[in-house]
Each structure stands twice: as C-alpha cells, then as structure tokens.
C-alpha positions as CSV (number, residue, x, y, z in Angstrom):
1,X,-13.0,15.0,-40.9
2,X,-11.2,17.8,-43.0
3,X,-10.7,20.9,-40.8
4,X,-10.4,24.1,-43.3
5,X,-8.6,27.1,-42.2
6,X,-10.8,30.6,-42.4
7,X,-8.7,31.7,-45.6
8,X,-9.6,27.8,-47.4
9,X,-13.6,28.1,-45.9
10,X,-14.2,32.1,-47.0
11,X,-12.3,32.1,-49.8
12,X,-10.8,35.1,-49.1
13,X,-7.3,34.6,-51.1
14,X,-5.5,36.5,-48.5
15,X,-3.2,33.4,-47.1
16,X,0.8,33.2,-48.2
17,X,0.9,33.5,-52.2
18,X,-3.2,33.9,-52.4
19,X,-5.2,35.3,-55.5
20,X,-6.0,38.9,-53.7
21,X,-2.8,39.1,-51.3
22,X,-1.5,41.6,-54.2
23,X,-4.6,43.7,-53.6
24,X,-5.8,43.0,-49.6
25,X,-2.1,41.7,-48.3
26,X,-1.5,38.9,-46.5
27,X,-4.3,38.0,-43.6
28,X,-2.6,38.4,-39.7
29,X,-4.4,34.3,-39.1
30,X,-2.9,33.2,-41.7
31,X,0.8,34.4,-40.5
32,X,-0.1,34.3,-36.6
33,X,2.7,31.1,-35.6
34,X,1.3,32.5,-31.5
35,X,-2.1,30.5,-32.4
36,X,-0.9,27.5,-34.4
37,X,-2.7,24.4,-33.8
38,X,-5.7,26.6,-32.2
39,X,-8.3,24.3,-33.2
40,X,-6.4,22.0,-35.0
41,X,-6.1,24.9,-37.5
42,X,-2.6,26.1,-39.1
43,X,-1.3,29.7,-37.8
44,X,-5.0,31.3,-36.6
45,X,-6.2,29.7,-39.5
46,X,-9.1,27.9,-37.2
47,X,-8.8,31.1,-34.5
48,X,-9.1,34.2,-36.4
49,X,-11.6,36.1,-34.7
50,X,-9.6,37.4,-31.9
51,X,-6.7,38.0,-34.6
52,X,-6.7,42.1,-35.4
53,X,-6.7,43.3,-38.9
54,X,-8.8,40.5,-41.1
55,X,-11.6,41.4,-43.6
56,X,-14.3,41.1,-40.4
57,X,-15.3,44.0,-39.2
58,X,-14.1,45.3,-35.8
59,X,-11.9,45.2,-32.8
60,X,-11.3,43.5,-29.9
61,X,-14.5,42.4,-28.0
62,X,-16.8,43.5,-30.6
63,X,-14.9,41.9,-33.6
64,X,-15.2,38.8,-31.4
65,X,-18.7,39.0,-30.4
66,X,-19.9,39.7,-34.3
67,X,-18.0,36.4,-35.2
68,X,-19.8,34.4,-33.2
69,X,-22.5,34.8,-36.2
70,X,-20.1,34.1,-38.5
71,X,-20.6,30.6,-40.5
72,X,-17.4,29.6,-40.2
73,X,-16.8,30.2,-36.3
74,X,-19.8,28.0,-36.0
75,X,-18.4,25.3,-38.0
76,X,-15.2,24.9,-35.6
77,X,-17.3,25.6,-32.7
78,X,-19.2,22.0,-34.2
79,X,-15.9,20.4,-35.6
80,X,-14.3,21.1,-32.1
81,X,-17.4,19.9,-30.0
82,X,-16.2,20.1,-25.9
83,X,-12.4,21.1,-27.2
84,X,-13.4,24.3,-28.6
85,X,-11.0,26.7,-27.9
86,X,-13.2,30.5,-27.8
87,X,-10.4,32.5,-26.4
88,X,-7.2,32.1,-24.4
C-alpha cells in the first residue's frame, strides 16, 4: 500500500523545492524530523495536524479537532487501522 505524505495527497507544493514554497514557504510537516515515521509518514508528513503553521486553519486543539474532517486525516486514520497514531 503506498502511504502519501499530506504535501503528495493535497497537493499543496509546500514540501522542500515544491511549486508554491516561493510563494507559501516551506510547510512545518514537511520539515518536522520530531514526528518522522509518525504513521509511516516522512517528517509530519502523515502527522500534520498537530503540526502549527500549515495551510489548515487553526491552533492547537481546534486545528486538531477540524482535521479530523479532513480527507486526508481519514485516509491514515484507515491506512493505519489499530496503529494509528492521533496524538502523542
């Protein structure tokens, strides 16, 4: 099963040398080395909604509560089954 990162599922072209880091800057996942294999994902890559400072809106608890809607947290929570990490 191929595991995307956040930046590789949204298409957000914010990860190291993407198409709109010149314009958004570089996404905190996809540099965060503290959450690096979170999900079998590389940086926060597969563990981004805790991360502070992405395109989703909010902060702390409520940034974390809104991703649970997001369609990509929902596909790791699936990928991940009973290994789903949520938070640390």
């Amino acid at each position: 099963m191929k595991r995307e990162n956040c930046w590789e599922f949204m298409d957000c072209g914010r990860e190291p040398g993407g198409k709109r880091v010149a314009l958004l800057g570089v996404c905190p996942a996809a540099i965060d080395m503290e959450s690096d294999g979170m999900n079998h994902g590389r940086a926060a890559g597969r563990f981004c909604w805790p991360v502070e400072g992405t395109l989703c809106p909010g902060e702390g608890e409520e940034k974390t509560r809104r991703c649970h809607n997001c369609p990509f947290f929902q596909e790791v929570e699936r990928q991940e089954g009973g290994s789903f990490v949520r938070h640390i």
